[in-house]
N, CA, C and O atoms as a DFTB+ gen file, in Angstrom:
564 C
 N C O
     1  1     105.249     158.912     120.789
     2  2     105.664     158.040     121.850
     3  2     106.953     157.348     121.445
     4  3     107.486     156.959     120.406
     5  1     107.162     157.371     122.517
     6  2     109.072     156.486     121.803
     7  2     109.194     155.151     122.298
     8  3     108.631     154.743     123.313
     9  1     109.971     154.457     121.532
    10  2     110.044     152.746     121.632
    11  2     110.617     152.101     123.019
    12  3     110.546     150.931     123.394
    13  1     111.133     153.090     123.583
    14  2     111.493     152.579     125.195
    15  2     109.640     152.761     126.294
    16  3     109.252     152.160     127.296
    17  1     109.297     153.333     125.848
    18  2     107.848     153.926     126.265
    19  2     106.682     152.738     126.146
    20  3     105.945     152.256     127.006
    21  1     106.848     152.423     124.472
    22  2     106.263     150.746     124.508
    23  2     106.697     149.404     124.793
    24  3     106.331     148.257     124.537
    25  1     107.542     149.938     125.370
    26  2     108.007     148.028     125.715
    27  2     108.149     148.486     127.055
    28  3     109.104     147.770     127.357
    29  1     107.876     149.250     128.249
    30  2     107.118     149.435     129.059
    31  2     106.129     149.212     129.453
    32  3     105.851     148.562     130.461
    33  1     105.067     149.998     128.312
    34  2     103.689     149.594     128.029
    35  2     103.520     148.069     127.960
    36  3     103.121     147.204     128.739
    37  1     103.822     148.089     127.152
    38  2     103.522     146.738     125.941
    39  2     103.587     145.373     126.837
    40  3     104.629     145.077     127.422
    41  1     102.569     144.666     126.903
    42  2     102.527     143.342     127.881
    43  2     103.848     142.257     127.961
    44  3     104.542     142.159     126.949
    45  1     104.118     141.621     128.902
    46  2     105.363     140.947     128.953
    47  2     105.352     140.092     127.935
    48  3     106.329     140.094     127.187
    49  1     104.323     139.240     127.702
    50  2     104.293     138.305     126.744
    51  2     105.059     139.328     124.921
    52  3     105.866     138.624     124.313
    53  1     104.919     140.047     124.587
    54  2     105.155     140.948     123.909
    55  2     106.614     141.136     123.491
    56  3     107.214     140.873     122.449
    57  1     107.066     141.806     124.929
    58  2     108.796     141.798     125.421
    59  2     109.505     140.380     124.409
    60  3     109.042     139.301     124.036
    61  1     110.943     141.132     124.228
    62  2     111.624     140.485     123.661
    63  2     112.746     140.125     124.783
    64  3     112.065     140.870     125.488
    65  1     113.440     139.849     125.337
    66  2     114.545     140.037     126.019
    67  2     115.812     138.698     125.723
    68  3     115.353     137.558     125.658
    69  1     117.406     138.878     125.548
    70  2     118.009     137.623     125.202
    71  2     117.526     136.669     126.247
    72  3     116.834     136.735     127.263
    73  1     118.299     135.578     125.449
    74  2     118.169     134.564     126.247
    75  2     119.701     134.425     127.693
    76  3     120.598     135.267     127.754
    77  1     119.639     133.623     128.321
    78  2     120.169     133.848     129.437
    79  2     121.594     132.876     128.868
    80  3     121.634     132.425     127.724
    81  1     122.795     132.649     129.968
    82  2     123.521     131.789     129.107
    83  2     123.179     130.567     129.458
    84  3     123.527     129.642     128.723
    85  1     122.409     130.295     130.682
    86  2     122.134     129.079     130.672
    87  2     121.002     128.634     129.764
    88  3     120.910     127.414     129.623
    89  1     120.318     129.223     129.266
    90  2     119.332     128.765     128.550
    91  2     120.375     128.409     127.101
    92  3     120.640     127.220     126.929
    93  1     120.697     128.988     126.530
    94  2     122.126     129.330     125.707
    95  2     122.799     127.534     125.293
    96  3     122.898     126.781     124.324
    97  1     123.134     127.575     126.816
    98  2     124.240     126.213     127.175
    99  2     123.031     124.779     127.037
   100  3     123.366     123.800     126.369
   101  1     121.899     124.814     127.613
   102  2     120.343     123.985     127.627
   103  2     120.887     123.970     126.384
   104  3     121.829     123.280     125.994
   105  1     120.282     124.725     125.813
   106  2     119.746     124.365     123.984
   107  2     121.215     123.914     123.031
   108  3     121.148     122.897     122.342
   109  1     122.056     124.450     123.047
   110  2     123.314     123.444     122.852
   111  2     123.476     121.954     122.843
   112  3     123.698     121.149     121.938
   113  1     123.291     121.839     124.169
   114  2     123.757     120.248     124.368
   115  2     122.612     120.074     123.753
   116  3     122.837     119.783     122.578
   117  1     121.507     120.113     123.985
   118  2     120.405     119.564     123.104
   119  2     120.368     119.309     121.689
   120  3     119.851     118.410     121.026
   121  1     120.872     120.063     121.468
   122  2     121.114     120.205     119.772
   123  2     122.129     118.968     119.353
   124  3     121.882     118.109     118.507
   125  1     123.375     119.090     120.180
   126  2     124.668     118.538     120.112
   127  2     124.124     116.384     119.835
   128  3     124.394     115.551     118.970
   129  1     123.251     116.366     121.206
   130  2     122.205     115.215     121.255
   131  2     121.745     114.904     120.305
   132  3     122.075     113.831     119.800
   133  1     120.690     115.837     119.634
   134  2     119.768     115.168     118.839
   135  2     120.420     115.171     117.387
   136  3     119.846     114.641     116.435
   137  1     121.905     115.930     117.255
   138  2     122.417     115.713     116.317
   139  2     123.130     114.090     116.394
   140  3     123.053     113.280     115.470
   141  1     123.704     113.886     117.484
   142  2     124.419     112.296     117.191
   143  2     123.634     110.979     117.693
   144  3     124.052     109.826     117.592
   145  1     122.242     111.447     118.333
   146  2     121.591     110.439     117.641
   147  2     121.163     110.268     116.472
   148  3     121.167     109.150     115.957
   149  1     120.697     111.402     115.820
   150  2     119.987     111.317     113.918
   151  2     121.519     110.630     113.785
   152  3     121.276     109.461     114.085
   153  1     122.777     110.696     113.539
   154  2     124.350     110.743     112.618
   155  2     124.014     109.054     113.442
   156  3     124.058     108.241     112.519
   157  1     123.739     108.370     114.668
   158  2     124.248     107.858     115.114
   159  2     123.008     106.309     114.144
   160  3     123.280     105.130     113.916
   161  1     121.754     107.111     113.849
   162  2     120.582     105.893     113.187
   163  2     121.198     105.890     111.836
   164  3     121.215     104.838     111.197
   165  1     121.867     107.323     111.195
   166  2     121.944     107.352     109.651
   167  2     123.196     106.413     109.487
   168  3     123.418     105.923     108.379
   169  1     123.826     106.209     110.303
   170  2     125.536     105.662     110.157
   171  2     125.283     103.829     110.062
   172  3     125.835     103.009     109.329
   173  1     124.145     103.633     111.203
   174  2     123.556     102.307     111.205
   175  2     122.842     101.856     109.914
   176  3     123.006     100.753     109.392
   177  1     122.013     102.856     109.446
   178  2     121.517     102.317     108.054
   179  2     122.131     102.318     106.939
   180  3     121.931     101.461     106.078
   181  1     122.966     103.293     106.816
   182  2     124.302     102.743     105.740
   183  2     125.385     101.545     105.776
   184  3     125.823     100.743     104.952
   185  1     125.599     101.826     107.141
   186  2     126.326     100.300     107.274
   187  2     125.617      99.124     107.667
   188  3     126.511      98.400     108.106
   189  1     124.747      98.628     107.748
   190  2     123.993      97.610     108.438
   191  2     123.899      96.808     106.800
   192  3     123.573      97.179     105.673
   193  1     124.382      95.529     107.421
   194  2     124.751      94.591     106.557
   195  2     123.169      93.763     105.937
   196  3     122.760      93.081     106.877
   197  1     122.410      93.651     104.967
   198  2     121.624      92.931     105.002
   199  2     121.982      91.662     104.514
   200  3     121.958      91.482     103.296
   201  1     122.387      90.541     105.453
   202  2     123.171      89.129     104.892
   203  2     121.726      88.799     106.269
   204  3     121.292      89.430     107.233
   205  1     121.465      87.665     105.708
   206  2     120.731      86.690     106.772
   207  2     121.887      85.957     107.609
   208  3     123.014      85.878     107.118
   209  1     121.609      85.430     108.851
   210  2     122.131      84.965     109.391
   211  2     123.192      83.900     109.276
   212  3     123.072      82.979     108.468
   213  1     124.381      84.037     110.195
   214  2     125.357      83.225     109.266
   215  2     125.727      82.712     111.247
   216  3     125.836      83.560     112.133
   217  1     125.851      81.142     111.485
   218  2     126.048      80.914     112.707
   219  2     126.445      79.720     112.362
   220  3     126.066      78.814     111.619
   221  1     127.867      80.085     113.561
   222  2     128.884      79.521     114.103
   223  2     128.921      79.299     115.583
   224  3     128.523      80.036     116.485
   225  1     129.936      77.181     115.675
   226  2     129.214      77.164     117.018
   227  2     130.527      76.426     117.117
   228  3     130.968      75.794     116.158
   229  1     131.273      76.520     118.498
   230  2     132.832      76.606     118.671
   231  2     132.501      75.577     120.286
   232  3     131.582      75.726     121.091
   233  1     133.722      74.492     120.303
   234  2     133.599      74.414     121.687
   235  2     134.793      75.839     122.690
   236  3     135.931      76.165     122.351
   237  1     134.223      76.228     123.555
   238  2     134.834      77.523     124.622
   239  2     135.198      76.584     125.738
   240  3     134.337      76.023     126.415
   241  1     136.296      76.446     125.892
   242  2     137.092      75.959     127.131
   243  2     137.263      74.616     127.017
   244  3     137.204      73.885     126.029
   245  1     137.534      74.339     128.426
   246  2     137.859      72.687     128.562
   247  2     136.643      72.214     129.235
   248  3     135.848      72.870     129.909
   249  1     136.629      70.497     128.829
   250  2     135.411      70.145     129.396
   251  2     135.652      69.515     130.832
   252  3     136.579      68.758     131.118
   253  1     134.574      69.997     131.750
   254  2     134.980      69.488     132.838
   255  2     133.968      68.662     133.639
   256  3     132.781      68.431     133.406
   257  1     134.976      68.177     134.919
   258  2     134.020      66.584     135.105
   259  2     133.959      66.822     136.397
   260  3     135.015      66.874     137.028
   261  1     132.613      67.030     137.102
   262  2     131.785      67.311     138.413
   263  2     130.842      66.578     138.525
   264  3     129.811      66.568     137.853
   265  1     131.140      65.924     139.380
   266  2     130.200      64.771     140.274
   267  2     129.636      63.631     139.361
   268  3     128.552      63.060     139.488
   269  1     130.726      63.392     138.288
   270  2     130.204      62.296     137.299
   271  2     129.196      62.588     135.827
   272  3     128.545      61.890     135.051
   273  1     129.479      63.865     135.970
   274  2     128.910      65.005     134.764
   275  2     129.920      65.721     134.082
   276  3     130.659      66.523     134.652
   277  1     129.989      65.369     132.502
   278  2     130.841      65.961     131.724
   279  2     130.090      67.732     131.214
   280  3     129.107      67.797     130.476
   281  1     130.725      68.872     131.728
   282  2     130.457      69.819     131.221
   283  2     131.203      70.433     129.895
   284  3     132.413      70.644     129.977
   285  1     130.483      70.734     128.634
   286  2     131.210      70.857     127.550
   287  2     130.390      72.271     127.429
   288  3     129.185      72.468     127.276
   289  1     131.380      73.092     127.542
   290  2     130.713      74.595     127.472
   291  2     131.597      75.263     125.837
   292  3     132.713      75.066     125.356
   293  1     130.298      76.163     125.379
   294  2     130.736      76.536     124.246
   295  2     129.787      77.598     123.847
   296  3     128.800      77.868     124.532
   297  1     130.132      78.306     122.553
   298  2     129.950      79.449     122.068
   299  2     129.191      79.976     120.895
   300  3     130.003      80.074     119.975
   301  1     127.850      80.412     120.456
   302  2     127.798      80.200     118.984
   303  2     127.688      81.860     119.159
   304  3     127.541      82.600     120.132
   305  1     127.850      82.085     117.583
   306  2     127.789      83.545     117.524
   307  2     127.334      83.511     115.953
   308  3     127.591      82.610     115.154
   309  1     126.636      84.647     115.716
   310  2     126.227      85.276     114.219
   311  2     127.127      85.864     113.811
   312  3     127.392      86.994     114.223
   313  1     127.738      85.324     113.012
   314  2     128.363      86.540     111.615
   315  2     127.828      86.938     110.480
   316  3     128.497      87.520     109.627
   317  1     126.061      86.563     110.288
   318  2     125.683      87.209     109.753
   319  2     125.120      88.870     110.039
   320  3     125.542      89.481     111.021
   321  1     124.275      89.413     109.213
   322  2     123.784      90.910     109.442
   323  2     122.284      91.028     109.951
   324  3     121.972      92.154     110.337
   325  1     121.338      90.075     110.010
   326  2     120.276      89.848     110.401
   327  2     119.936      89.512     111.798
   328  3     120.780      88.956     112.499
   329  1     118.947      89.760     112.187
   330  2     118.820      89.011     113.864
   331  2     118.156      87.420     113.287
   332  3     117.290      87.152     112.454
   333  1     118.898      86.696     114.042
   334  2     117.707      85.245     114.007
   335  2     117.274      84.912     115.647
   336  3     117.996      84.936     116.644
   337  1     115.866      84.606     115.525
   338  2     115.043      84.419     116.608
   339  2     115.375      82.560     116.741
   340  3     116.008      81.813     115.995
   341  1     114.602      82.290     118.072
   342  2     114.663      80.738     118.537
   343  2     115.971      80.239     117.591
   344  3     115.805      79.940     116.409
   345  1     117.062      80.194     118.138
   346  2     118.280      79.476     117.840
   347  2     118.245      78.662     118.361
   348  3     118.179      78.791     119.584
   349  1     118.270      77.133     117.700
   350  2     118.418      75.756     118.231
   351  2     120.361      75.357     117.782
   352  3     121.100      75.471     116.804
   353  1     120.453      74.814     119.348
   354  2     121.864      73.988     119.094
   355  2     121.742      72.691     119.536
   356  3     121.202      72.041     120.431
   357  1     122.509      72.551     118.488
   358  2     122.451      71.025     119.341
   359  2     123.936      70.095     118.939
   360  3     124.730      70.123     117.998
   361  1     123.775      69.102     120.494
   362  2     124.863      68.439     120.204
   363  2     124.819      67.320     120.620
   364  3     123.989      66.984     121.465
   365  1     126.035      66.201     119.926
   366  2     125.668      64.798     119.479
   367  2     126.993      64.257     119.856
   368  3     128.006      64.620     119.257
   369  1     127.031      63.220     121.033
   370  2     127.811      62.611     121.467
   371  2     127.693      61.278     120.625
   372  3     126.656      60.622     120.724
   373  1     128.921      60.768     119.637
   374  2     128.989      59.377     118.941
   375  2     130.170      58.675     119.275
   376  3     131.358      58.936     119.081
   377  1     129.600      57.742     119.810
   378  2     130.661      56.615     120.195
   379  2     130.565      55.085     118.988
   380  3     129.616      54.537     118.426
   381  1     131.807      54.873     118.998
   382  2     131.803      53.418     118.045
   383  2     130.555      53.978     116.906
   384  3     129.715      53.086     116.786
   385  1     130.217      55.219     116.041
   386  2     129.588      55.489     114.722
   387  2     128.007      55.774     115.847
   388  3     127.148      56.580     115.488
   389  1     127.944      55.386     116.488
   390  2     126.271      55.496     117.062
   391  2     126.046      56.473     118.136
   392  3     126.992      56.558     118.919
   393  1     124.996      57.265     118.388
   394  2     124.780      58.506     119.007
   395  2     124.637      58.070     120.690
   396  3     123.644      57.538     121.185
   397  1     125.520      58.333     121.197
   398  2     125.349      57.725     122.287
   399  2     124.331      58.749     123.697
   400  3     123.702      58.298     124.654
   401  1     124.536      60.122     123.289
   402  2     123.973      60.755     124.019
   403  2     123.498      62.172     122.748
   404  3     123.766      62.288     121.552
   405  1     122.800      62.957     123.593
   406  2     122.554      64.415     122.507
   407  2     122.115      65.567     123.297
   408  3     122.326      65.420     124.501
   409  1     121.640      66.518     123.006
   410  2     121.588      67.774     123.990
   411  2     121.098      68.620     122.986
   412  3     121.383      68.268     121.841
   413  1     120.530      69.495     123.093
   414  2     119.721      70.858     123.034
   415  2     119.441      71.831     123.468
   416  3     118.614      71.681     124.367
   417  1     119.805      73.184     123.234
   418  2     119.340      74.026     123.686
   419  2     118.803      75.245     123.022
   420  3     119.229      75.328     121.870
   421  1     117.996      76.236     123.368
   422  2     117.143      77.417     122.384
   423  2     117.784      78.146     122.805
   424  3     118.239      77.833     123.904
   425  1     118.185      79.430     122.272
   426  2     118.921      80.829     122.269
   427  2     117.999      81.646     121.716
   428  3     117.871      81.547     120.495
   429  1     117.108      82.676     122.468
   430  2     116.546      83.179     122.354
   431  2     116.331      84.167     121.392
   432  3     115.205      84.343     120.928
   433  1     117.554      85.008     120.951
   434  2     117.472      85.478     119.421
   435  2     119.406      86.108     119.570
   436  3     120.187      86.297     120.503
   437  1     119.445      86.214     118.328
   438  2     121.176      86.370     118.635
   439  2     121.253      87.722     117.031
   440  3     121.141      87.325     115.870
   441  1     121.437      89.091     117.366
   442  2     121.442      90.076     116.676
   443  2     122.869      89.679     116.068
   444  3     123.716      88.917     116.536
   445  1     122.877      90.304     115.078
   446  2     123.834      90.511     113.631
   447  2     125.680      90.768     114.931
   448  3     125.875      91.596     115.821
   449  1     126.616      89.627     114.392
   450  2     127.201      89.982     115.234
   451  2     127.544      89.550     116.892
   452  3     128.510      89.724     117.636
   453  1     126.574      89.077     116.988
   454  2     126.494      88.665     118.680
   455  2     126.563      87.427     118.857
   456  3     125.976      86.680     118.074
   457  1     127.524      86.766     120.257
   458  2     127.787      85.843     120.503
   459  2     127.164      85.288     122.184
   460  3     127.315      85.926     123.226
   461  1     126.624      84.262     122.073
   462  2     125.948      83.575     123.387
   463  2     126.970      82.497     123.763
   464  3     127.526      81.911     122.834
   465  1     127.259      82.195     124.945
   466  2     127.711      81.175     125.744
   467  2     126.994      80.476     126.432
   468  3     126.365      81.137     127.259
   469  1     126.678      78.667     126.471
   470  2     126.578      78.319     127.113
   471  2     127.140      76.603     127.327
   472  3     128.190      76.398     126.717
   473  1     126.639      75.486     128.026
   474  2     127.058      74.081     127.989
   475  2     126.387      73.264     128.037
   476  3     125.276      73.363     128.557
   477  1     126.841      72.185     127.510
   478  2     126.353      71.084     127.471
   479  2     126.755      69.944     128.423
   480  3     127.810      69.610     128.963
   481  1     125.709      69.558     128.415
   482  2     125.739      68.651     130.078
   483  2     125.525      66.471     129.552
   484  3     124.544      65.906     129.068
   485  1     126.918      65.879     129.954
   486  2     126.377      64.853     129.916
   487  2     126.948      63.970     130.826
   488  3     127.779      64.245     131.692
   489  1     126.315      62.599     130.506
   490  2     127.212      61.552     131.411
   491  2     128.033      60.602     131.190
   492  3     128.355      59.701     131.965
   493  1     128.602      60.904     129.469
   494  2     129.447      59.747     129.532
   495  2     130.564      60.892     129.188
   496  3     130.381      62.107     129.275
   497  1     131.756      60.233     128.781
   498  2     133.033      61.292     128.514
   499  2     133.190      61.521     127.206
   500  3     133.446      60.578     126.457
   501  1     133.057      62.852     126.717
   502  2     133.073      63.289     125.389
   503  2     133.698      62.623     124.855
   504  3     133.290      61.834     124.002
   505  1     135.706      62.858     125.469
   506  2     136.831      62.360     124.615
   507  2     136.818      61.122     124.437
   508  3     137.766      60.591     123.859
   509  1     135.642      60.313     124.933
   510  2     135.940      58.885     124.512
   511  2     135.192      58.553     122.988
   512  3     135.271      57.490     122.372
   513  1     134.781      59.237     122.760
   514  2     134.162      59.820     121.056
   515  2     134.031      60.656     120.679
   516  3     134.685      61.534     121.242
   517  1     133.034      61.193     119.327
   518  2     133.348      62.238     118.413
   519  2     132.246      63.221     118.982
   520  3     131.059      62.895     118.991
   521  1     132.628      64.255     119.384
   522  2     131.608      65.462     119.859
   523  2     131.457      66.384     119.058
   524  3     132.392      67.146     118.813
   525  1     129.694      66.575     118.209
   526  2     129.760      67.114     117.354
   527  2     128.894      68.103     118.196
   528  3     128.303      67.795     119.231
   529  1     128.905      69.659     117.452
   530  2     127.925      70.954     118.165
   531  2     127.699      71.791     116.875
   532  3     128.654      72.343     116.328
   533  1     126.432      71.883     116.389
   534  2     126.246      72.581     115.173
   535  2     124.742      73.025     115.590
   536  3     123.863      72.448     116.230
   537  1     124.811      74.192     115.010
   538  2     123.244      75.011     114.679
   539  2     122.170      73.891     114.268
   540  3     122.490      73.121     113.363
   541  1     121.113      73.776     114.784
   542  2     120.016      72.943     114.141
   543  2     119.117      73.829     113.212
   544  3     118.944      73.462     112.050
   545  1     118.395      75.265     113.791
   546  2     117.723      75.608     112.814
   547  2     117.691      77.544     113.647
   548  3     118.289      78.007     114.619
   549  1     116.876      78.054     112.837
   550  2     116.245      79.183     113.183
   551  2     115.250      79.969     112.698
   552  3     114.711      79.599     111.655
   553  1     114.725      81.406     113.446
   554  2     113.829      81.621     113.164
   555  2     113.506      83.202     112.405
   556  3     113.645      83.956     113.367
   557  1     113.307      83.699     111.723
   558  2     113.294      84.848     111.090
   559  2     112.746      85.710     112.256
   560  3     111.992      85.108     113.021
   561  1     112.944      86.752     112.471
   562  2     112.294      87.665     112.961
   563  2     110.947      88.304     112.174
   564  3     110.310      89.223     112.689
């Protein structure tokens, strides 16, 4: 019997036949994919900084005055390599040495790198004293 005779015979499952080019072009990009995500986790774990959190807190813009409300909007950001969870800011309006007003707010977690915006809300006028805005604390992941 000759080999064109059994692959006649011979059940489809059996059959060899190429693949098509679209199947070809499928499995490509696929490949192409799952290659630069693996390159894209391995590149992150070589470079990924392990420094704990390093945060910085800037006033962003000018402060402005609506309906008898001083808005003091500003910026903190991580330059460390760690995520820190519950970021407390806070800030401290001092007039004549004594705290005349203060403010708080939580930042929900701020990854290695990343910067949040937001403001602080009061009622007397910053520039008439010393406006301080610094990190209070945080939380490890």
């Amino acid at each position: 019997m000759s080999q064109s005779n059994l692959q006649k015979n011979s059940p489809p499952e059996l059959q060899h036949e190429g693949r098509s080019p679209a199947e070809l072009v499928t499995f490509s990009i696929s490949l192409s994919i799952l290659a630069a995500i693996i390159g894209l986790v391995v590149y992150d774990w070589f470079t990924r900084r392990d420094e704990p959190p390093v945060l910085a807190v800037i006033r962003d813009g000018e402060i402005r005055n609506t309906q008898g409300q001083f808005y003091v909007p500003f910026e903190i950001k991580n330059n460390g390599g760690n995520t820190a969870d519950s970021v407390q800011v806070i800030a401290e309006l001092r007039i004549n040495g004594e705290i005349e007003e203060s403010g708080e707010q939580q930042i929900d977690f701020l990854s290695g790198g990343e910067a949040e915006k937001g403001a602080f809300i009061f009622t007397r006028n910053p520039q008439e004293g010393e406006l301080i805005l610094r990190a209070g604390s945080y939380k490890s992941p």
